[in-house]
Backbone as CSV, one residue per row, in Angstrom:
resi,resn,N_x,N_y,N_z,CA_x,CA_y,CA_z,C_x,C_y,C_z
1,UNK,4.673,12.979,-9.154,5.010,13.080,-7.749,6.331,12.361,-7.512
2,UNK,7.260,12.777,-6.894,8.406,12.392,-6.374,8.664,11.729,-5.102
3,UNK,9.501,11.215,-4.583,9.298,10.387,-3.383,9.105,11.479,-2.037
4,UNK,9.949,12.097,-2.453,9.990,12.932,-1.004,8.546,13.235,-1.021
5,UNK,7.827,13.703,-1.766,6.416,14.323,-1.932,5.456,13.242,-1.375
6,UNK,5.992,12.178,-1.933,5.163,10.594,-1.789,5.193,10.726,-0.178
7,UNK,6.398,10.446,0.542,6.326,10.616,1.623,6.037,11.675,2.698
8,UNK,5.818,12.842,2.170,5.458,13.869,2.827,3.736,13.424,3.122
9,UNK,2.850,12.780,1.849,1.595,12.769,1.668,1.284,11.952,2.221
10,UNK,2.082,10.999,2.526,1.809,9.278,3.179,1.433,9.337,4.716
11,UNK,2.662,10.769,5.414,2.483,10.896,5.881,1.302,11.632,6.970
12,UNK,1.314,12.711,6.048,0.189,13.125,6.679,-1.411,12.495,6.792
13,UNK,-1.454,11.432,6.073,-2.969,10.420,6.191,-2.458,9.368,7.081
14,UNK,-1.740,9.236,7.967,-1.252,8.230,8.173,-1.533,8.570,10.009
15,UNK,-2.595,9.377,10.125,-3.554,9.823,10.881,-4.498,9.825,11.042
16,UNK,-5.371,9.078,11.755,-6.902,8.639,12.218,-7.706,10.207,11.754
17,UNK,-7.516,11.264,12.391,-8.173,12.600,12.307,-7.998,12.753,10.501
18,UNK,-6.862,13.278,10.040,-6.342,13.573,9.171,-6.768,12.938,7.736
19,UNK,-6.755,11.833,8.041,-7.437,11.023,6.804,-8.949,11.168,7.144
20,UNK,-9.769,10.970,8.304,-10.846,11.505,8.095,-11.683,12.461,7.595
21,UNK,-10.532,13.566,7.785,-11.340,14.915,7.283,-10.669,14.455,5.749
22,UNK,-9.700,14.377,5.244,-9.167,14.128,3.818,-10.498,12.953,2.997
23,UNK,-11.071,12.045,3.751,-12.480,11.335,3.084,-13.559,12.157,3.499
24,UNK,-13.711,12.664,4.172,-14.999,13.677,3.774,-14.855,14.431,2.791
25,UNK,-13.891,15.592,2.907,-13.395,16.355,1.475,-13.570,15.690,0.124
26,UNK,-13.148,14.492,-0.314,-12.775,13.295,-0.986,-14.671,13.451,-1.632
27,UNK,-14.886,12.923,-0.489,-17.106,13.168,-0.852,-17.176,14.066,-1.264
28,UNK,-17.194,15.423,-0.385,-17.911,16.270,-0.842,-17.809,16.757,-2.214
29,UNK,-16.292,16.470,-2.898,-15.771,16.948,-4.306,-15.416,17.883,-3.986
30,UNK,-15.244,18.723,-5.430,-13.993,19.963,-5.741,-14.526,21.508,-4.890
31,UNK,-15.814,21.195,-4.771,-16.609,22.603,-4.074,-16.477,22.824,-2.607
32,UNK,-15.895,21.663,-2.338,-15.080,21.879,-1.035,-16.085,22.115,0.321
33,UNK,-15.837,22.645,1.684,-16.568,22.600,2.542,-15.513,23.688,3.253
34,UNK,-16.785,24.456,3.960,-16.654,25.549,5.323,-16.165,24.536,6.332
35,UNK,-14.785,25.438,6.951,-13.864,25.101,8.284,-15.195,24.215,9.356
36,UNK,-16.864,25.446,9.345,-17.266,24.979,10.784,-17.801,23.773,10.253
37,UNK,-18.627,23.912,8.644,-19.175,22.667,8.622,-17.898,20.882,8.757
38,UNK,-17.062,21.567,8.192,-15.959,20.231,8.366,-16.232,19.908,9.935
39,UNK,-15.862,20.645,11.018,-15.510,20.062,12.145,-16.991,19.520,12.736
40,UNK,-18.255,19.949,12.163,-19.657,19.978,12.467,-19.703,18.335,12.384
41,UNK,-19.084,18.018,10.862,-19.585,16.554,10.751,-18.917,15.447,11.449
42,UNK,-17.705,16.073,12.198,-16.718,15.098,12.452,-16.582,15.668,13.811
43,UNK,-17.188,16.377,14.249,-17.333,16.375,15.826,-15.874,16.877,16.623
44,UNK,-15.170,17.728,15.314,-13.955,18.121,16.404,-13.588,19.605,16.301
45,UNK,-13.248,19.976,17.339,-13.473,21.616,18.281,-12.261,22.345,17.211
46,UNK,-12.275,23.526,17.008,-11.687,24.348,16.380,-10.389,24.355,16.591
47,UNK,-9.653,24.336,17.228,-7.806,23.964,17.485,-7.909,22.540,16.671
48,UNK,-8.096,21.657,17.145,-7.890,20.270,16.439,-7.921,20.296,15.061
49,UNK,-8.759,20.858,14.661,-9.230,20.848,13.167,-8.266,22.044,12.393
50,UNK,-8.093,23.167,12.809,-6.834,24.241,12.052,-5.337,23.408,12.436
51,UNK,-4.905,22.591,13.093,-4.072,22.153,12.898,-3.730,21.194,12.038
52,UNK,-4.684,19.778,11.778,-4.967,18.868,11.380,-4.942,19.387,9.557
53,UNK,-6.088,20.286,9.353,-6.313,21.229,8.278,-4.554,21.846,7.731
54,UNK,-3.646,22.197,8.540,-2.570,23.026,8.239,-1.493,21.655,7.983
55,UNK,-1.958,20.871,8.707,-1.080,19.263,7.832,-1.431,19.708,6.490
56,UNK,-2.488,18.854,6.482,-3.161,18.393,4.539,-2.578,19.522,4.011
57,UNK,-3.021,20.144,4.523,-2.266,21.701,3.284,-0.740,21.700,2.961
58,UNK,0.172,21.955,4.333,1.387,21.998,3.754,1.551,20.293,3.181
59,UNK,1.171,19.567,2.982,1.351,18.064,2.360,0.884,18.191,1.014
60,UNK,0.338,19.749,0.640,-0.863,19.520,-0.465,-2.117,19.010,-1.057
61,UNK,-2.302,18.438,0.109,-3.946,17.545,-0.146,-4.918,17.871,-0.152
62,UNK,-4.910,19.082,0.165,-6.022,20.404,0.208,-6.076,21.399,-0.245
63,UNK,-6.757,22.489,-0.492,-6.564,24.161,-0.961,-7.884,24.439,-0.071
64,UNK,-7.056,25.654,0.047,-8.355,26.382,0.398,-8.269,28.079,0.571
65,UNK,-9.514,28.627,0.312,-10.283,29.596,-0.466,-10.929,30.599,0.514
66,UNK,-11.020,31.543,0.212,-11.923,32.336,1.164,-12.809,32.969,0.474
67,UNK,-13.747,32.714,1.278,-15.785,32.940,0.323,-16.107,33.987,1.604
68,UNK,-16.219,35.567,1.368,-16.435,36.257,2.674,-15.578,35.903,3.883
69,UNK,-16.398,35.707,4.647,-16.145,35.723,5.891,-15.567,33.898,6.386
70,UNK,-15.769,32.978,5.547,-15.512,31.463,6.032,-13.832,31.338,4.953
71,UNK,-13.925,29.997,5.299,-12.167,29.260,4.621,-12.927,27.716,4.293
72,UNK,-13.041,27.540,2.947,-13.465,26.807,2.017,-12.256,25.906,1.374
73,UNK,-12.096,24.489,2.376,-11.417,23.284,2.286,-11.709,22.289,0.852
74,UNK,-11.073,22.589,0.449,-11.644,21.206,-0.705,-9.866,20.342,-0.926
75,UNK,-10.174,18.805,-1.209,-9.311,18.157,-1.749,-9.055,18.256,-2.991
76,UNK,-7.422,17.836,-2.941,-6.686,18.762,-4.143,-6.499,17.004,-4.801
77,UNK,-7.384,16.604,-6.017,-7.574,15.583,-6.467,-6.279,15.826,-7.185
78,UNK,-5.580,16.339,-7.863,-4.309,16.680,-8.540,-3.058,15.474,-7.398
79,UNK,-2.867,15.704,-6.469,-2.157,14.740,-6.034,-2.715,13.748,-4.920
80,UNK,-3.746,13.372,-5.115,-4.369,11.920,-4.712,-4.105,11.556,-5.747
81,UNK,-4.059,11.518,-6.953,-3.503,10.871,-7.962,-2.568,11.207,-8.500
82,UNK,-1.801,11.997,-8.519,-0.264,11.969,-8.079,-0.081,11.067,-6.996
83,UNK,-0.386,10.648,-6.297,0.054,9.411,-5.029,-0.163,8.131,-5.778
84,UNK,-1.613,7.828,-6.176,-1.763,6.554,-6.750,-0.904,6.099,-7.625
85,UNK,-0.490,7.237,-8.485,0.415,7.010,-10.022,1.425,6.922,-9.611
86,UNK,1.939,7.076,-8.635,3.471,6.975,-7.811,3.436,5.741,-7.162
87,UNK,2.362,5.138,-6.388,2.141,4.207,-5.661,1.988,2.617,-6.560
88,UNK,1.380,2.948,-8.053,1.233,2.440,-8.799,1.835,2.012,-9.932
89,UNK,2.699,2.733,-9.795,3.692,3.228,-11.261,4.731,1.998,-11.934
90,UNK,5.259,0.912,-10.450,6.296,-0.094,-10.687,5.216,-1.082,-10.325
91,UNK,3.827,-1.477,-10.315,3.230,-2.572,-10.239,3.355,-3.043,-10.983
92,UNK,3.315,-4.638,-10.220,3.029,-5.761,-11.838,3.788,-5.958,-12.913
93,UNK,5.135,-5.822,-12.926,6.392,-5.708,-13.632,5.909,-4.567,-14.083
94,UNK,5.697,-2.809,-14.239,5.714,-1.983,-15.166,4.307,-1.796,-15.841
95,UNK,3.583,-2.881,-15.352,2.067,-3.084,-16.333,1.331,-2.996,-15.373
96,UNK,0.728,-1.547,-14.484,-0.155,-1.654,-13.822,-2.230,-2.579,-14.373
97,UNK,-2.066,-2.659,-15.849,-3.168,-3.050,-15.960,-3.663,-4.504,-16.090
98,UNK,-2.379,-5.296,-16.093,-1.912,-6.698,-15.502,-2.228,-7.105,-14.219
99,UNK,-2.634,-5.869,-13.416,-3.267,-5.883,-12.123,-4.923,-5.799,-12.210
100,UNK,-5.223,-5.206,-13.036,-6.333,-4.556,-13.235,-6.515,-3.121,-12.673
101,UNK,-5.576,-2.278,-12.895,-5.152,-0.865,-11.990,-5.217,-0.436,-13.697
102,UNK,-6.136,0.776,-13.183,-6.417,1.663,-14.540,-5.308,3.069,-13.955
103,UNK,-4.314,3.404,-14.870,-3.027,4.437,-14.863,-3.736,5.326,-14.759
104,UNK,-3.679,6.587,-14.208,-4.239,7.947,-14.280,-4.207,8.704,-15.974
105,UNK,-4.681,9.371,-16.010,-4.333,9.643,-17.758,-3.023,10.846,-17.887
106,UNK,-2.781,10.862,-18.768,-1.460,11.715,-18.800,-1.930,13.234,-18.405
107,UNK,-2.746,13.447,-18.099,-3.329,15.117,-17.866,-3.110,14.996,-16.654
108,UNK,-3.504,14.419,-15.646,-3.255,14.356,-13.960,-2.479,14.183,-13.674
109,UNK,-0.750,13.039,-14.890,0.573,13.196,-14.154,0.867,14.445,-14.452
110,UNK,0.451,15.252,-15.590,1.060,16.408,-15.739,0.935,17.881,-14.494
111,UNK,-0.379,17.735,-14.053,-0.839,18.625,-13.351,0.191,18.283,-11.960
112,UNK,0.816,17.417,-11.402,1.381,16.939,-10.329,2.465,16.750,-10.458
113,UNK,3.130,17.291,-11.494,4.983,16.969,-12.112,5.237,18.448,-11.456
C-alpha cells in the first residue's frame, strides 16, 4: 500500500458510521453480508448505508457481489493489512517485532502491491 492509498483508507474509517459497518464486515468474515441485513444490525435506513457502503468501496475496504436479487458486502482483508503493514512498516527503528507487532507475511504485501 502506498501513501496516497494509506490515506484514502484512513480516511474513509475515520467515520463513526463507516468504521462501524467496516467492524461488522470485519466479524462476519470473507462471506460477507446482504445490504438489508448490514443496515438491519446497525439500525440505518437505506440512503445512509449505499452511500457510506460506496465510501469503503471506492477506498477498497470492501467488495461486493451479487447473489440473485441482494448485493453481498464483505471486507476486503487484502488491504486492512495492506494498512497495518504500511502503518507498521517504520516501527521500532525498522523492527516491527521489537514492538511485539507480528509483520503480515509476504503473501498479503503481495496481494496489496
Amino acid at each position: 500500500m502506498e501513501k496516497y492509498d494509506t490515506i484514502a483508507t484512513l480516511a474513509a474509517l475515520a467515520q463513526e458510521t463507516r468504521l462501524d459497518i467496516f467492524r461488522l464486515l470485519v466479524e462476519v468474515g470473507p462471506e460477507g453480508r446482504a445490504v438489508g441485513r448490514i443496515g438491519e444490525a446497525l439500525g440505518l435506513p437505506s440512503a445512509t448505508l449505499s452511500f457510506h457502503l460506496k465510501e469503503l468501496k471506492h477506498a477498497g475496504l470492501v467488495s461486493v457481489q451479487r447473489e440473485g436479487r441482494s448485493l453481498i458486502y464483505a471486507a476486503n482483508f487484502a488491504t486492512m493489512t495492506g494498512l497495518i503493514d504500511y502503518l507498521t512498516r517504520h516501527c521500532c527503528a525498522g523492527d516491527p517485532a521489537a514492538c511485539g507487532i507480528t509483520p503480515p507475511t509476504n503473501s498479503a504485501r503481495k496481494e496489496t502491491a
